[in-house]
Residue frames relative to the residue before (quaternion, step in Angstrom):
aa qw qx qy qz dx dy dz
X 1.0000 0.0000 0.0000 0.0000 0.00 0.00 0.00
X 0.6794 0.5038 -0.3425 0.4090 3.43 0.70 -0.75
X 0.6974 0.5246 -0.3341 0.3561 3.30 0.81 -1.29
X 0.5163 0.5298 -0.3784 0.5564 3.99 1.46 -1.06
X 0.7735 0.4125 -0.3214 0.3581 3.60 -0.03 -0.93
X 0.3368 0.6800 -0.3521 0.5479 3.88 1.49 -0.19
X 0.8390 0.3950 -0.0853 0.3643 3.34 0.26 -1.55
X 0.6267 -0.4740 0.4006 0.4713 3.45 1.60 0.06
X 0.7679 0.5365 -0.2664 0.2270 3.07 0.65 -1.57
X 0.5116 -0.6512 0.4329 0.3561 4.47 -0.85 0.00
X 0.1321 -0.7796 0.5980 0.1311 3.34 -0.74 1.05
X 0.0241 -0.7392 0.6731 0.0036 3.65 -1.12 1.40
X 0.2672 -0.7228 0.6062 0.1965 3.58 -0.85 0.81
X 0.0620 0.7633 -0.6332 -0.1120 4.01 -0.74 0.54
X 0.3932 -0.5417 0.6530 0.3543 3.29 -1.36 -0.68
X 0.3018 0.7758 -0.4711 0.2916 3.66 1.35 0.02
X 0.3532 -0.6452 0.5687 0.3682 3.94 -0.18 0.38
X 0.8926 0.0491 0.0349 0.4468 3.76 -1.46 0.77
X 0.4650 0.6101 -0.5737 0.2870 3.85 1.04 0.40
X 0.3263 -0.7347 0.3914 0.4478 3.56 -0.51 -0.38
X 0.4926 -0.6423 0.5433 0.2226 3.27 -1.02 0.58
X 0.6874 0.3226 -0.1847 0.6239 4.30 0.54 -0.14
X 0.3922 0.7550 -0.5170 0.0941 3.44 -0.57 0.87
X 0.5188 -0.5921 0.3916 0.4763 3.82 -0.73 0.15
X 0.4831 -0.6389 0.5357 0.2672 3.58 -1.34 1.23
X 0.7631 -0.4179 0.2636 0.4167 3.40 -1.54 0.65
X 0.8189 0.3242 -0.2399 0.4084 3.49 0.47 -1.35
X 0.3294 0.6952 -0.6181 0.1620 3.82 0.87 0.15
X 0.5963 -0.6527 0.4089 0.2263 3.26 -2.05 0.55
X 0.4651 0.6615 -0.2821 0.5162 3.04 2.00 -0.15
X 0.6409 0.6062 -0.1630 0.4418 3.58 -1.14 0.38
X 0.1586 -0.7887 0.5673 0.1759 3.69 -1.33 -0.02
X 0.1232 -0.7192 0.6580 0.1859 3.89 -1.36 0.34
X 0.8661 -0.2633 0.3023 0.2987 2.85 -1.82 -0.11
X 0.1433 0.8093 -0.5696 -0.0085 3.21 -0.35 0.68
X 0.6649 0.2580 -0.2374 0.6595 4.29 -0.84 0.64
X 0.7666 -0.3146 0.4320 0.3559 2.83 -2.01 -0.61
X 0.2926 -0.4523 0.7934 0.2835 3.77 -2.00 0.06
X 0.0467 -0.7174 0.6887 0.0939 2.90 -1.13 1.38
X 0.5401 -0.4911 0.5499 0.4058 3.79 -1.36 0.40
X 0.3276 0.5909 -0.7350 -0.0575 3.41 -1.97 -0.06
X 0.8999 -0.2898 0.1698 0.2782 1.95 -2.68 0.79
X 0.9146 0.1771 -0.0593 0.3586 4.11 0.89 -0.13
X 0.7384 -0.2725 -0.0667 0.6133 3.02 2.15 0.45
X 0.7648 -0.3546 0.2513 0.4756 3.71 0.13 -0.92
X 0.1291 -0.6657 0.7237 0.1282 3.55 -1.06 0.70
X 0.0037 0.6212 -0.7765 -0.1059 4.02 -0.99 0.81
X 0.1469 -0.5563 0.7796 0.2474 3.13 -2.14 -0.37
X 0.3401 -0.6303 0.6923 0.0880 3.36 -1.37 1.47
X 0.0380 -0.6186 0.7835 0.0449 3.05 -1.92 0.54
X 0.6157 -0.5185 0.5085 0.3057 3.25 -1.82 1.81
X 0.4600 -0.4828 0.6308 0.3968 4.08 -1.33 1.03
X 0.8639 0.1310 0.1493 0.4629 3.84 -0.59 -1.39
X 0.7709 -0.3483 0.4647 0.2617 3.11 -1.85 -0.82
X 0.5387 0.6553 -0.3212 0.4209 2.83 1.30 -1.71
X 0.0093 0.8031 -0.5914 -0.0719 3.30 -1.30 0.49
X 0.0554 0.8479 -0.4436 -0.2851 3.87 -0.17 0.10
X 0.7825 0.1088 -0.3501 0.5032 3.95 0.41 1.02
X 0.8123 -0.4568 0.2726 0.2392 3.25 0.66 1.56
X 0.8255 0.3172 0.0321 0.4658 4.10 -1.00 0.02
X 0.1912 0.8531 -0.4467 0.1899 3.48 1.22 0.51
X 0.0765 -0.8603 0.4862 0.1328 3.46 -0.66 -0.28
X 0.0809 0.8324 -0.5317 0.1339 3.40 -0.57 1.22
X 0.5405 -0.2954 -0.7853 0.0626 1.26 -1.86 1.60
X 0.3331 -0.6816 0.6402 0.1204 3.35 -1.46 0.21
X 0.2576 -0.8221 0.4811 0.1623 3.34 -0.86 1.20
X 0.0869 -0.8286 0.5330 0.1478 3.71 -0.96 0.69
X 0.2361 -0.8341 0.4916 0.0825 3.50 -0.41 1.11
X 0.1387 0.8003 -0.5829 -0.0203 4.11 -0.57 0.18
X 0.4675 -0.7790 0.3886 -0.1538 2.82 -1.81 1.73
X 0.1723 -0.7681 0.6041 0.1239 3.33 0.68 0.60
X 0.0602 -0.7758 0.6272 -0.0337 3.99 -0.07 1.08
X 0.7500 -0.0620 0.1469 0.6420 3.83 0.11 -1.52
X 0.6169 -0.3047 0.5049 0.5213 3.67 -1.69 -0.22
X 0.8591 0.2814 -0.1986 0.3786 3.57 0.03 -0.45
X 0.7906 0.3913 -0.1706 0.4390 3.51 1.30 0.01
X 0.3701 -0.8027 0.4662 0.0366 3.28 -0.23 1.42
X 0.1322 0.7223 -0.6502 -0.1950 4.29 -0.37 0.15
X 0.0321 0.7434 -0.6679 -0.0141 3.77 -0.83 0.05
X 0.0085 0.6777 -0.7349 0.0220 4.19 -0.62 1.56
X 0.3776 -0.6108 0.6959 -0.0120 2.85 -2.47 0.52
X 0.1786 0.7973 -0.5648 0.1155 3.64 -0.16 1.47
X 0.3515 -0.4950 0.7090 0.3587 3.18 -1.57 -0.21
X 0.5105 -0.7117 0.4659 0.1259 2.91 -1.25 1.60
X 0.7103 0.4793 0.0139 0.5153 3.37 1.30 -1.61
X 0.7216 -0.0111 -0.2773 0.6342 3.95 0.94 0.92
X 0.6429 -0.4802 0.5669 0.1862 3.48 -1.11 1.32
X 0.2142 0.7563 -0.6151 0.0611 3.98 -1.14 0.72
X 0.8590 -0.3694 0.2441 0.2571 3.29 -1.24 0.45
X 0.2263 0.8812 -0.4131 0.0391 3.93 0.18 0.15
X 0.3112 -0.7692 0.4831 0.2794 3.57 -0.06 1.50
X 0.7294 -0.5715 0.3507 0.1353 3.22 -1.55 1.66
X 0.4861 0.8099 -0.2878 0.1577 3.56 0.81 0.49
X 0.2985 -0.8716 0.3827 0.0681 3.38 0.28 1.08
X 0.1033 -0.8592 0.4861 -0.1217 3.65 0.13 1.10
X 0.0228 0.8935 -0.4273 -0.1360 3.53 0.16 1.01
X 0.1784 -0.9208 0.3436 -0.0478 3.33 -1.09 0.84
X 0.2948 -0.8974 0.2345 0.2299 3.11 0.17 0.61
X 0.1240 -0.8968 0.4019 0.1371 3.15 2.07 -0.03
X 0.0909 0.7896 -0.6020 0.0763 2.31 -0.91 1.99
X 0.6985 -0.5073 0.2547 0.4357 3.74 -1.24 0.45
X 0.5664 -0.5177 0.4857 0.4187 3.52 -1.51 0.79
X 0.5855 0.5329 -0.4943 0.3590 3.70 0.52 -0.07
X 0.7792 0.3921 -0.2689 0.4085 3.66 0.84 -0.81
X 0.4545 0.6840 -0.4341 0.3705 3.32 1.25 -0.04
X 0.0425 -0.8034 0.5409 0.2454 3.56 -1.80 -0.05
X 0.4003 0.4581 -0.6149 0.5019 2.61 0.71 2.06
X 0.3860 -0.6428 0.5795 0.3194 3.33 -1.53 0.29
X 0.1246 -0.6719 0.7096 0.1720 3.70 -1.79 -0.31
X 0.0727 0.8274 -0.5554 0.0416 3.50 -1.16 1.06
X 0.1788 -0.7379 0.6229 0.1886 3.45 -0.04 0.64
């Protein structure tokens, strides 16, 4: 606890299986938020993130950064991470889906 709390960073104890207990607090300079609009689609959400600051901690950051989510099954969630602004590699993989609404799911999503 001490050493997370050193780092700025928030120390929450749970009993939550595999949650983490040290994490950065909302307003840290590290990290990205919301940036523009949530837009709806045809299969869940398209955000655009914006870098908080400068600060960086491994360098090569990229902003903005796009964050897409998928309403796939009631029980399956997809969610990808691109740079909008340089084209990159994506293994060929076709995932079929039947995309369903955030209403039939039983999970939640909150930006």
């Amino acid at each position: 606890q001490e050493v997370c709390e050193a780092r700025g960073c928030t120390w929450c104890a749970t009993d939550v299986p595999n949650a983490p207990w040290c994490f950065f607090p909302e307003d840290s300079p590290y990290g990205y938020s919301l940036g523009g609009r949530t837009e709806k689609t045809t299969k869940g959400w398209r955000v655009t993130l914006n870098k908080r600051q400068a600060l960086s901690l491994f360098g090569n950051d990229i902003s903005p950064v796009m964050l897409e989510v998928e309403f796939q099954t009631k029980d399956r969630l997809r969610f990808k991470l691109y740079d909008p602004n340089k084209q990159r590699f994506e293994v060929p993989l076709k995932i079929d889906s039947p995309g369903v609404t955030a209403e039939e799911a039983n999970y939640e999503v909150e930006f």
